[in-house]
FIDOPA-93859 format. One record per residue (C-alpha): residue in one letter; x, y negated, z negated. Coordinates in steps of 0.001 Angstrom, whole numbers, plus 500000, padded with zeros to 6 digits. Each point is the difference from the previous one (the first is absolute). Layout:
residues N
AXYZ...
END
This chain:
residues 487
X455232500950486397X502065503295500901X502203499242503445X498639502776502785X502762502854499876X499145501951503318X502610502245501960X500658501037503503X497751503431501125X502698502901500228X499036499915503899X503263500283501358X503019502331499278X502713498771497735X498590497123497920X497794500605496881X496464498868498321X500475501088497276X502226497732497584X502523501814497638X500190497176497324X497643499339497084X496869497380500904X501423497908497401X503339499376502104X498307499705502912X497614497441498589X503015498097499083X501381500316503191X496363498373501466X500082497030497199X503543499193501528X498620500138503084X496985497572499641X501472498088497399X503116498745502603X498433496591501197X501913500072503107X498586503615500848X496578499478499619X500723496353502330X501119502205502596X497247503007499173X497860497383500264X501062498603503795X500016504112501438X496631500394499132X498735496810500832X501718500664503820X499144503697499483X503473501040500512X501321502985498701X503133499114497808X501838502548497301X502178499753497254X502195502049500500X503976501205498875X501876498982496893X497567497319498658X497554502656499205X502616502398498581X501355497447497910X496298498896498837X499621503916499088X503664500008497899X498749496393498049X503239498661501431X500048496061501149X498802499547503604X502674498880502519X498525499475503674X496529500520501289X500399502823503415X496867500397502397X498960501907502634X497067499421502438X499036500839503670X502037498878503191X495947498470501042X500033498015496551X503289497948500331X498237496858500923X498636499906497055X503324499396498257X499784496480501454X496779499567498034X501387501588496766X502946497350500279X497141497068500300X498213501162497992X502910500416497072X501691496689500886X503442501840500765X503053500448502291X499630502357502888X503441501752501649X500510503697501529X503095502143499201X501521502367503203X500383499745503224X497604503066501519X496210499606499981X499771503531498434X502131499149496915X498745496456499492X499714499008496996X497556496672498596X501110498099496930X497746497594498204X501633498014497518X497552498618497500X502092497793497113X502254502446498990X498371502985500781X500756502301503206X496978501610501820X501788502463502793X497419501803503169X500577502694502018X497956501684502207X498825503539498853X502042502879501180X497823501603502133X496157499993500398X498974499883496481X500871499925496627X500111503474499060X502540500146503064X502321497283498485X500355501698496644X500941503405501460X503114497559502072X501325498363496648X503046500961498703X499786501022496619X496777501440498358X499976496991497224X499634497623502581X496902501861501517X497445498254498656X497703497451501404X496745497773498785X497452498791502368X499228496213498938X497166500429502376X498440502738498353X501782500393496495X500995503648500431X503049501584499712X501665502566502317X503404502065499262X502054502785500601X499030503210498049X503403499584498021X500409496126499837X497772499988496595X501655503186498203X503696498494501154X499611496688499170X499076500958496653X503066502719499725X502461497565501513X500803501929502743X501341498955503631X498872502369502421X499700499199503331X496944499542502027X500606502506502256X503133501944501851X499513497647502911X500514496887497719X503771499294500583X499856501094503732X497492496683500560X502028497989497912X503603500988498972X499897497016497550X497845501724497778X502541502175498295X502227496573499075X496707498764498421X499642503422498037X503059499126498215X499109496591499466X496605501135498720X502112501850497300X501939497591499171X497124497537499260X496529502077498700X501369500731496744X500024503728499475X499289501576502732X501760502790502447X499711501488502659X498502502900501442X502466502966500535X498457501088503397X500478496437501263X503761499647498885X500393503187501843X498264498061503325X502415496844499567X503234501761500033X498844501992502993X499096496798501940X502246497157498231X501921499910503803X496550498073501264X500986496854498032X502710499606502245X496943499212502458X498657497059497963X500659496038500604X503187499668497817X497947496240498843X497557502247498116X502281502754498678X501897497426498674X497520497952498217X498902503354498047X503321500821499013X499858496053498806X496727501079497878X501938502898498774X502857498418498744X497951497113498395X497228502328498621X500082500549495974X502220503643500480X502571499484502749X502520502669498823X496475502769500269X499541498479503404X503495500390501767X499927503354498337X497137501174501359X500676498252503554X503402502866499770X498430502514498964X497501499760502878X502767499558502759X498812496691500467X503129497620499135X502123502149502064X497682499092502806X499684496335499203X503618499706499314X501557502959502049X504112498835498767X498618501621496561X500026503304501564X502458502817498442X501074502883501446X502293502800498480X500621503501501743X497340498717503151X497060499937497241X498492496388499692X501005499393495982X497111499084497518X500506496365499451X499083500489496099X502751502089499593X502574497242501260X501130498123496907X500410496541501997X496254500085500254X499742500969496489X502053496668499167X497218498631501797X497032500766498765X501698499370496621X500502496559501566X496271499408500490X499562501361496877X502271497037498278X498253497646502648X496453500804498259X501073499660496964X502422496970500361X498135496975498149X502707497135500230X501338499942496226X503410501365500868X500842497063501987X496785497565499495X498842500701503577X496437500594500742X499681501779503837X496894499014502147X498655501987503001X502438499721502292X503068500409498646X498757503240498349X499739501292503568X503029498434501268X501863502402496867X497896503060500625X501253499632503572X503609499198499023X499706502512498204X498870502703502697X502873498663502217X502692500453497105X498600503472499699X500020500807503414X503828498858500109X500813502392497330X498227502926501697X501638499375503166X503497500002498494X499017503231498138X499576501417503144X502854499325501554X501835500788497341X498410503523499595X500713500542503493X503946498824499898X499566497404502338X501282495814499843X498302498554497186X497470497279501295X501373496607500038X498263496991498106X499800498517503718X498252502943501789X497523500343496663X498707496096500463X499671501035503701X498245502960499031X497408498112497367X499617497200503197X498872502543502389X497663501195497261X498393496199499030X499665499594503987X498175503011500502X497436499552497281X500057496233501066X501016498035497118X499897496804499655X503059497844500673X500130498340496831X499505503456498225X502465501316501881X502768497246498929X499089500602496782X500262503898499877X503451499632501490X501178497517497502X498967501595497050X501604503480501039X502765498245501570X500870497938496552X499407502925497748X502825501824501239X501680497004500179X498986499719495992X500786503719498958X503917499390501427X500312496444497993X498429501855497002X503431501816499997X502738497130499510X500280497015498233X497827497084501269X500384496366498125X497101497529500311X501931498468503193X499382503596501628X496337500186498614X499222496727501636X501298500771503477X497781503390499842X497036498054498835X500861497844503167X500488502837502226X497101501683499111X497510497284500147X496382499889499930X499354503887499668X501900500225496640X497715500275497798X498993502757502238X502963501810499723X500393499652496394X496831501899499357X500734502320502832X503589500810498420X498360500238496389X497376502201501282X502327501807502014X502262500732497068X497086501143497732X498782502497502363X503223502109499210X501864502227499280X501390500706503292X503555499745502125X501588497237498209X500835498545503815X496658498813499971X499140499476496426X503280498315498720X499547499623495967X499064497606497261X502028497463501828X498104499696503064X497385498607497016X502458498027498279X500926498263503576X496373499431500592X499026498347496991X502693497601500150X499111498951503536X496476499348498860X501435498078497018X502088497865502249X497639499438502491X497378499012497424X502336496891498587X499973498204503403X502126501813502890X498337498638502803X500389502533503128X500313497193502439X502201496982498059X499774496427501686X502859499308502372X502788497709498769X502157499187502475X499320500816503791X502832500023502803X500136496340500669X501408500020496715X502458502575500538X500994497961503670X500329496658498476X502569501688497804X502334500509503153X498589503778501150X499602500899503488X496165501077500986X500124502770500315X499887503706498134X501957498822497237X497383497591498982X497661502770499653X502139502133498048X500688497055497647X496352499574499498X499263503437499351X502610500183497265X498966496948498343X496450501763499978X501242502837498433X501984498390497193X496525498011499482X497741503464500163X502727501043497461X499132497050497339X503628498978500597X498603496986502020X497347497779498724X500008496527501849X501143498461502793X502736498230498318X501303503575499053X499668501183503286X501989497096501371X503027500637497628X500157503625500519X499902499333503777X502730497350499691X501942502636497727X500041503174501940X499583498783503803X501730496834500162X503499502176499299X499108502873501882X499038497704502626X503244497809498951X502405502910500535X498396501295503030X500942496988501754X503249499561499027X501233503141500710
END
């Protein structure tokens, strides 16, 4: 039996009856609809408590481009959100809200592992809502209650040219946000761009994002960095005059004119960077890189960049060079701000900390005694830095300062060697500083200084056991000690 197809009445300026794609797409676009189980559960609840409840956003867009479905987004009446309690009995599932304000409440279902989000409807009805969204392929909605669609009168034609336009000019004034999730749209709905006229309206108000929570313009520039085209994304985030508002230290200037960041080659090095990121797939080194650590690198990898711009300035404008200490302080100010997490934080600092630590080792001789105390030194972020340092490297050419040369590889590969054939980062303790007292030393600082050398000798491999320890102690102390005392 053919599924009803009916669509809104043109009653109200803006949004569209009439649909621009073939029947036969839309018809798929119905099946989809009606053949989702969970859907028709839930169409089956709003009409059975006669509420008013839409389908509304990216599900439909994505049902229109055949992609896979992520999360299910409703919108219903303020005088309906009781009935949310019912849909949650009725479905069997977990019931939360996301935000702190009434008016930008948000009610999440969770249903196994699928995600049913409700808002209220932007204004008194539907047509109202659409006419507030922010870009024109998210203008769509379906009525489970009625099995109609409404839309804006270019959502159809743009969805089907892959083209981001926004909703209307007022979009990024309600919701600065929107322009970060422009970009991110790009970097995620394979082949698609975006609308000339509404480029021109970002980089006229990309100052307003300074105005949003720095929690959510953070987690987009998370989504960014982690969607499938990160180097497109940070691009585009430039050339909009977003990053420089994000991350204001980026910002150039030469002769009083603000300089376009694209044209700085540290930023180049960059988005190379990401580029090698992408495309990295472990079989240099035999290291696979989950979630996290690919943003923990994308951001070490902003910070590095934002060092070398910095420096560039300075340098163009004849003043002190910045210091390695007032750059760290710099990038802390920066994770603080945008209110990293401590443990990210650590991390970030280590791995640009021990890179430059790596690119001046890369340049004399190192045995495996020196290898091991880096490995020690280092720690638990080194496989971190070994990537970052790789990556770093293949993102040249560039000032060799930064870049170093096929040694900086060499050095790395025999640290991951080493530290693959049993260098532990934290060896057991062999003798403590009773030891070192019962052989005749005063408590005191000297005891510690014995035990730290005995440490290093053993991070070295030049120490193995206790009874080593013991005779090197006995060796070196006991006549230092010896001659101390008699003179």
């Amino acid at each position: 039996m053919a599924l009803p197809l009916i669509w809104a009445l043109a009653s109200f300026t803006g949004l569209t009856a009439n649909s621009t794609l073939p029947m036969s797409e839309m018809q798929q676009v119905i099946e989809r609809i009606h053949g989702d189980s969970l859907l028709m559960a839930v169409a089956a609840i709003a009409k059975g408590e006669k509420a008013d409840l839409y389908l509304v956003g990216g599900t439909i867009r994505d049902f229109i481009l055949g992609r896979g479905r992520q999360d299910y987004d409703f919108v219903l009446h303020q005088r309906d959100m009781t009935f949310i309690q019912k849909l949650r009995d009725g479905l069997k599932g977990y019931l939360f809200s996301l935000g702190r304000h009434e008016e930008q409440r948000v009610y999440r279902i969770l249903v196994a592992n699928e995600t049913l989000d409700f808002n209220r409807i932007d204004g008194p009805t539907i047509e109202d809502d659409l006419r507030k969204r922010d870009f024109t392929i998210n203008a769509v909605a379906y009525s489970l209650r009625e099995d109609r669609f409404y839309s804006h009168p270019k959502a159809e034609g743009d969805i089907r040219e892959r083209l981001i336009r926004m909703a209307s000019p007022e979009s990024f004034d309600r919701d600065p946000l929107r322009m970060m999730r422009g970009v991110r749209y790009l970097c995620t709905l394979r082949g698609f761009r975006m609308n000339e006229r509404t480029k021109s309206v970002i980089r006229e108000k990309s100052h307003l994002i300074r105005n949003t929570s720095v929690e959510r313009t953070k987690m987009e520039m998370d989504s960014i960095l982690l969607s499938p085209d990160p180097p497109s994304g940070m691009k585009q985030l430039a050339a909009l005059g977003l990053l420089i508002e994000i991350v204001p230290e980026l910002r150039l200037r030469e002769g009083g004119k603000r300089m376009d960041l694209l044209r700085v080659d540290a930023f180049s090095h960059y988005l190379r960077f990401l580029l090698c990121l992408q495309q990295w797939n472990g079989k240099e080194v035999d290291w696979q890189l989950h979630t996290e650590e690919r943003l923990i690198l994308s951001y070490a990898g902003l910070f590095a960049g934002m060092e070398r711009i910095r420096a560039a300035d300075f340098d163009r404008n004849a003043k002190k060079p910045v210091t390695p200490v007032s750059f760290h302080q710099l990038a802390n100010e920066v994770m603080i701000r945008m209110k990293f997490s401590n443990r990210f934080k650590d991390l970030l600092k280590k791995i640009l900390e021990h890179h430059v630590k790596l690119l001046n080792f890369s340049r004399s001789p190192m045995d495996s005694g020196d290898l091991r105390a880096i490995i020690h030194r280092i720690g638990t972020p080194l496989r971190l830095v070994i990537v970052f340092s790789l990556l770093d490297h293949a993102a040249g050419p560039g000032d060799a300062r930064f870049h170093g040369d096929e040694r900086l590889v060499q050095l790395c590969h025999r640290i991951k060697t080493l530290s693959e054939e049993g260098v532990t980062l934290s060896p057991p303790t062999l003798i403590t500083g009773r030891d070192v007292i019962r052989m005749g030393f005063t408590p005191g600082p000297v005891v510690g200084h014995i035990l730290r050398c005995v440490r290093e000798k053993q991070i070295r491999g030049e120490i193995g056991n206790r009874k080593q320890a013991l005779t090197f102690l006995r060796e070196t102390f006991i006549k230092e000690e010896g001659s101390h005392v008699s003179s």
